[in-house]
BAMARLUM-349764 format. One record per residue (C-alpha): y negated, z negated, x; residue in one letter. Coordinates in steps of 0.1 Angstrom, whole numbers, padded with zeros to 4 digits, always signed. Layout:
! BAMARLUM-349764
YZXA;...
! end
This chain:
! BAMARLUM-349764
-0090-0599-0097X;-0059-0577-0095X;-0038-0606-0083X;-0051-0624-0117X;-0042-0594-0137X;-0009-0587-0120X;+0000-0623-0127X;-0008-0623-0166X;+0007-0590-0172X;+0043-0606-0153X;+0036-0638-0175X;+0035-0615-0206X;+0065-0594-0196X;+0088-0626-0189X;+0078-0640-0226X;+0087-0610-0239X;+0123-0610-0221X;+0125-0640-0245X;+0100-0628-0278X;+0132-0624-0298X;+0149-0649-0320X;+0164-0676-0294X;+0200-0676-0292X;+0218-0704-0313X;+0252-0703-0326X;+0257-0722-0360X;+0288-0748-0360X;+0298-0768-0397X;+0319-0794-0392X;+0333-0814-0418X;+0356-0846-0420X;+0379-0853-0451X;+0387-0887-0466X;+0419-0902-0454X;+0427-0875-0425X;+0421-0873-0391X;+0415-0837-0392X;+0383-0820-0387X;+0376-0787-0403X;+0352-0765-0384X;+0335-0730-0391X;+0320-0718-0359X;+0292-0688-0360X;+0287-0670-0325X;+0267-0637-0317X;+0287-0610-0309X;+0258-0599-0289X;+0264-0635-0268X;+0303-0629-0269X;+0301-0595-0255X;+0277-0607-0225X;+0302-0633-0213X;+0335-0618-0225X;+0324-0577-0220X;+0337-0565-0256X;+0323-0536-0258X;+0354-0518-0235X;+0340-0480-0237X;+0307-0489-0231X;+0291-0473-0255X;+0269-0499-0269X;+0282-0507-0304X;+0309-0530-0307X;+0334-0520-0332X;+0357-0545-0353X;+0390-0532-0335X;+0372-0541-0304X;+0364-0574-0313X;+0397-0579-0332X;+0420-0572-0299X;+0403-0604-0280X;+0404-0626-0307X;+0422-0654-0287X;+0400-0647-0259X;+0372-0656-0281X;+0386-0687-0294X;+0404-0699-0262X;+0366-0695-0246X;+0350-0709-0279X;+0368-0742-0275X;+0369-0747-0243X;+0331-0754-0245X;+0334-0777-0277X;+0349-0810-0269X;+0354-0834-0297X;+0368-0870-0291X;+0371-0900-0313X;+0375-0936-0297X;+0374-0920-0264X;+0402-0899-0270X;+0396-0860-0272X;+0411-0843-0301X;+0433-0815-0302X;+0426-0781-0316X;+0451-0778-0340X;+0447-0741-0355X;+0427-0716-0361X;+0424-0693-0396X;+0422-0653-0390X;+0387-0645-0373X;+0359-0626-0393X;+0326-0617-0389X;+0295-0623-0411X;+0255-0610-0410X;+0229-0631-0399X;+0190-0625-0403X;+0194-0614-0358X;+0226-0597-0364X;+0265-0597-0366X;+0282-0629-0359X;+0323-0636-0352X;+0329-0667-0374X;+0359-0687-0366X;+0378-0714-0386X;+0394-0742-0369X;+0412-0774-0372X;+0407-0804-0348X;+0433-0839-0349X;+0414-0865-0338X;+0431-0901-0337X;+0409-0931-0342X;+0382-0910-0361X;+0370-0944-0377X;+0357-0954-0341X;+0328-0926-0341X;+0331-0887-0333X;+0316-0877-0307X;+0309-0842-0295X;+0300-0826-0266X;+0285-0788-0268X;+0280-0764-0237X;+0288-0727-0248X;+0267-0700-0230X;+0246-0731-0214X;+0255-0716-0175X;+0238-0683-0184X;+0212-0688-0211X;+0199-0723-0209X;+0179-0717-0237X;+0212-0713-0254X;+0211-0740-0288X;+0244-0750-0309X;+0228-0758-0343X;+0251-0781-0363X;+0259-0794-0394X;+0282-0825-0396X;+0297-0835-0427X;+0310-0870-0425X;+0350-0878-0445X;+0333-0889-0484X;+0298-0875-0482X;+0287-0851-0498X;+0251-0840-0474X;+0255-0834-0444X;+0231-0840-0413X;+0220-0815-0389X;+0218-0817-0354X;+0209-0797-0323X;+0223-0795-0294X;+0205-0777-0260X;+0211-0783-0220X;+0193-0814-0223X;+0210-0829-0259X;+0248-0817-0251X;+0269-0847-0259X;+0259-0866-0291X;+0276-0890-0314X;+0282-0879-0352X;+0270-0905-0377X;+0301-0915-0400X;+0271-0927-0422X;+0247-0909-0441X;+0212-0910-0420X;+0182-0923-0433X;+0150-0907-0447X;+0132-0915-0415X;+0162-0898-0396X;+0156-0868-0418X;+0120-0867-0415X;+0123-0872-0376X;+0151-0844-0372X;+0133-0816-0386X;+0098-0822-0373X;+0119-0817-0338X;+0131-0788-0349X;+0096-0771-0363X;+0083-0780-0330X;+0113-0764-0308X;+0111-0735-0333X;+0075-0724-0329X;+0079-0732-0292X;+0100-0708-0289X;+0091-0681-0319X;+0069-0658-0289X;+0060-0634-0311X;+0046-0661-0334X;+0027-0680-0303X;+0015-0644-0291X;-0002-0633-0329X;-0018-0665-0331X;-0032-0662-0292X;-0041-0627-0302X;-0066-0642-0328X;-0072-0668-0309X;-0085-0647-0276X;-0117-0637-0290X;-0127-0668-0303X;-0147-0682-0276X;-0165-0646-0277X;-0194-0631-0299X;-0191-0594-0302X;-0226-0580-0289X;-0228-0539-0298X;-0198-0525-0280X;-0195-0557-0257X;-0178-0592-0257X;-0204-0617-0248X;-0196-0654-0242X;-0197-0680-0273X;-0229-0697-0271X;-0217-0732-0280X;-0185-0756-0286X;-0191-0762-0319X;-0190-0722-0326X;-0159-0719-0312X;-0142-0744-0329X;-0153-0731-0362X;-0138-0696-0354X;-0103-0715-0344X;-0106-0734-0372X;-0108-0706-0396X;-0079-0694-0378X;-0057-0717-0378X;-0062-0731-0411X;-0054-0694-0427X;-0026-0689-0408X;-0011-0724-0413X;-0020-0720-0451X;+0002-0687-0456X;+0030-0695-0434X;+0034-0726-0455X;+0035-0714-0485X;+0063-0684-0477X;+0083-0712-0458X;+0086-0728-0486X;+0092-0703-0510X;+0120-0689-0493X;+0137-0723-0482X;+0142-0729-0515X;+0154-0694-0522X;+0129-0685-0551X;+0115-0655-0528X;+0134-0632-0505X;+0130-0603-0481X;+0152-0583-0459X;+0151-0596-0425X;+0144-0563-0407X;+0114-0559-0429X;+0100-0591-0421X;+0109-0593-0379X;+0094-0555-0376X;+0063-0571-0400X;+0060-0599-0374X;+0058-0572-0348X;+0037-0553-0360X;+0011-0579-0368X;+0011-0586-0332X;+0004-0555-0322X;-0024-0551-0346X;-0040-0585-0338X;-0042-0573-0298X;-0055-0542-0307X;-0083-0555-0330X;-0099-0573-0298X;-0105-0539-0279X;-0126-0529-0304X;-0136-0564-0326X;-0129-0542-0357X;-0130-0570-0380X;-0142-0596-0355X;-0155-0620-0384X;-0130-0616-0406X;-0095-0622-0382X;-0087-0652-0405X;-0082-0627-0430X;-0056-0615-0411X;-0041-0645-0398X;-0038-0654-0441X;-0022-0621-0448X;-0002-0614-0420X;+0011-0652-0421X;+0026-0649-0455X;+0051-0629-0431X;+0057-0649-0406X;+0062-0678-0428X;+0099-0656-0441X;+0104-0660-0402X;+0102-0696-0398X;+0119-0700-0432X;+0153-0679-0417X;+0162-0707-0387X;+0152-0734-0412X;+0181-0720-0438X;+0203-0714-0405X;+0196-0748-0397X;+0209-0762-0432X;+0187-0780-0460X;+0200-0813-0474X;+0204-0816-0507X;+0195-0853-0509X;+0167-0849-0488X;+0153-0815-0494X;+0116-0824-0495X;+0113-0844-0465X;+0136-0814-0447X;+0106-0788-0456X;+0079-0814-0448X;+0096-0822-0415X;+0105-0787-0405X;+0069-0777-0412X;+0053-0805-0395X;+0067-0798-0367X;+0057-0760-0369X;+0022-0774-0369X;+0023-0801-0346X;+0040-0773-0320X;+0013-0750-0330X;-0015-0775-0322X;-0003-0782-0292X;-0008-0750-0285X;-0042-0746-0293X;-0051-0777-0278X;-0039-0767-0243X;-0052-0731-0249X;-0092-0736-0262X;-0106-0758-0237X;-0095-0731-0207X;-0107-0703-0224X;-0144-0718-0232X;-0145-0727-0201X;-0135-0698-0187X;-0153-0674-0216X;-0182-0663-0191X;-0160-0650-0166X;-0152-0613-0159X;-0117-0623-0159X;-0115-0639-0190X;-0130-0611-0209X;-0116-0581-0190X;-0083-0598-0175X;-0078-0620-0202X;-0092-0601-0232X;-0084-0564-0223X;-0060-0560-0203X;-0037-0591-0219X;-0045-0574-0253X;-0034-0542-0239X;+0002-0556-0225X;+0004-0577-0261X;+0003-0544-0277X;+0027-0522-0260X;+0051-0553-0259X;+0054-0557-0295X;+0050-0520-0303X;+0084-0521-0285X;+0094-0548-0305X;+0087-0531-0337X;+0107-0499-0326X;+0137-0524-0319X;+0135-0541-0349X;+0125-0513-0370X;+0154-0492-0358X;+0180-0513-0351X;+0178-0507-0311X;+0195-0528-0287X;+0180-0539-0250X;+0151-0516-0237X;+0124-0526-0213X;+0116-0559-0230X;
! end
C-alpha cells in the first residue's frame, strides 16, 4: 500500500512540473507577391530565453528590459539558428532583422522579433524546419502561421519533436485541411492542459463511489456509474463550449490571471469536495459552473493559435472537437480501472484520499502562482 501511494503521489508531482500552460513560441510568416522575401514575426518566452541564454545577469529573478536589450543579437543569432527555411532545396538567408520588442501574452512577457528571409526558387515549395528549445523541453511546440505570397488567410501549423520539418502550402488548404488541423490541435491541447485533465479526474474519482454516512462505499452497478460520468462530462463539455466560443470570437473577455488562478482554484475545490462528498450529487453542477472558466482557457491557445477568416466555423468546430475527442479518451482509459478497482482499499483511500489530498495542495500552489504573479516554487 505505501509503495502504491508513494507512486501516485510522484505521478501527481511530475504532472504538476508540467500543469502550467505548455511552452510554444508563436511564429507568423508571410510571403509577398512577386518577391522572394519572407517576412517573419517571431514570439519567444522570455521565461524560455532566459533558461537557455541565462538573462537574468544579477540573479534576482525579474528580467528587466536593459537586460534583455543588451543580448539582443544573442537572441536572434540563437533564434535563427534553430529556424531553417529553404526553397527548392536551397536554404534561405536571413536577411535582417527590425529592432526587438517585447509584447504580453495570456502566460507572460514575450521578446518578439522581426525578420527577413531571401529565399531563391520560392515557387518550388518552402519548406521549414523548426527545433528551438527541442534539446531541453521536448514538449517545446512552435505554433505557426504561414501566409502564402497573394492570400489573404493564412494556415496554421504546429510543429513538435516529432512534426519539425514541414512543407508550407503555396496554396490555400482545403476545408477538410482546416477541419483536420484543429481537431489535432484540441486534442494536443487538452492533452496537455493538466490542470484541466486533473478538475475533470477530480469529479470523475468519486463516480464509481456512493457516499454511505461519513464513508465511500463502492458503486453498486455499471450502469450507475456511467450515469454519474455522464452528468459530468456532459456539464463540463456544455460550459467550456460555450465560453470557447464566446471568446474566440472576441464577444466576451477576461483577464488571463483571473481565469488561470479560477482554473486553479476549481481544482483544488473539486479534490477537496471528495474528502467530505459535500455536494456528492450535485458535482455536475460544478463541472457546469466552473467550466464556463476553463472554457476562457482553452479559448487563449486557440487565439494564439490563429483563427481563419475564411474558415472560422470549421476552426471552432475543429478546435473543439478535438478538446472532446482528447477528453474522452480520457475517460475512456480512466472509468473501466476505477470500477474495477472501486472496491479496493486502495482505490478509495490511495486513490480517493490521499490523490485528492496531493490534487489540492498542488493547485493551491498553483493558485498562489497565478494569483500572485510568482515564478518557480515546488511545483
Amino acid at each position: 500500500m505505501r509503495r502504491w501511494l508513494l507512486f501516485i503521489l510522484a505521478m501527481l508531482l511530475h504532472a504538476a512540473a508540467l500543469a502550467h500552460k505548455p511552452s510554444d513560441s508563436y511564429l507568423t510568416i508571410r510571403g509577398a507577391p512577386q518577391s522572394e522575401d519572407i517576412g517573419v514575426r517571431w514570439d519567444i518566452a522570455l521565461r524560455d530565453l532566459d533558461y537557455v541564454l541565462e538573462l537574468d545577469r544579477d540573479g534576482n529573478g525579474a528580467l528587466t528590459w536593459g537586460e534583455v536589450r543588451q543580448r539582443t543579437s544573442d537572441i536572434t543569432r540563437y533564434a535563427t539558428g534553430h529556424l531553417e527555411l529553404s526553397a527548392g532545396d536551397k536554404p534561405c538567408l536571413w536577411d535582417s532583422a527590425a529592432p526587438m520588442q517585447l509584447d504580453q501574452h495570456s502566460d507572460g512577457t514575450y521578446a518578439v522579433l522581426s525578420l527577413t528571409a531571401h529565399c531563391e526558387n520560392l515557387n518550388r515549395g518552402l519548406k521549414v524546419k523548426y527545433s528551438l528549445l527541442f534539446d531541453v523541453d521536448p514538449s517545446h511546440r512552435g505554433l505557426i502561421q504561414w501566409i502564402a505570397p497573394g492570400s489573404a488567410t493564412s494556415q496554421a501549423l504546429v510543429f513538435g519533436t516529432d512534426s519539425a520539418q514541414q512543407t508550407l502550402a503555396l496554396e490555400p488548404q482545403g476545408a477538410w485541411q482546416t477541419l483536420k488541423q484543429y481537431v489535432v490541435d484540441g486534442i494536443w491541447h487538452i492533452w496537455m492542459g493538466y490542470d484541466h485533465i486533473l478538475f475533470l479526474l477530480s469529479l470523475l474519482l468519486p463516480a464509481v463511489l456512493v457516499r454511505a454516512g461519513k464513508q465511500w462505499e463502492p458503486a453498486p452497478s455499471l450502469r450507475r456509474s456511467l450515469v454519474e460520468v455522464l452528468k459530468v462530462v456532459t456539464a463540463f463539455t456544455l460550459a467550456h463550449s460555450i465560453t470557447l466560443t464566446l471568446a474566440a470570437l472576441g464577444l466576451v473577455s477576461l483577464p488571463s490571471r483571473l481565469v488561470e488562478s479560477i482554473i486553479a482554484g476549481s481544482v483544488v475545490l473539486a479534490a477537496l469536495n471528495n474528502l467530505k462528498g459535500t455536494i456528492e450529487k450535485r458535482r455536475w453542477v460544478m463541472a457546469f459552473v466552473f467550466g464556463l472558466i476553463h472554457g476562457f482557457g482553452f479559448a487563449s491557445v486557440l487565439v494564439d493559435l490563429g483563427l481563419p477568416r475564411d474558415a472560422l466555423a470549421l476552426a471552432l468546430v475543429g478546435f473543439n472537437s478535438g478538446v472532446e475527442i482528447g477528453q474522452m479518451a480520457i475517460v475512456a482509459a480512466f472509468v473501466p480501472v476505477a470500477f474495477w478497482l472501486r472496491g479496493t482499499r486502495f482505490y478509495r483511500k490511495g486513490v480517493l484520499t490521499v490523490g485528492s489530498i496531493a490534487v489540492a495542495l498542488i493547485a493551491t500552489w498553483w493558485f498562489v502562482q497565478r494569483a500572485f504573479d510568482i515564478q518557480g516554487g515546488p511545483f
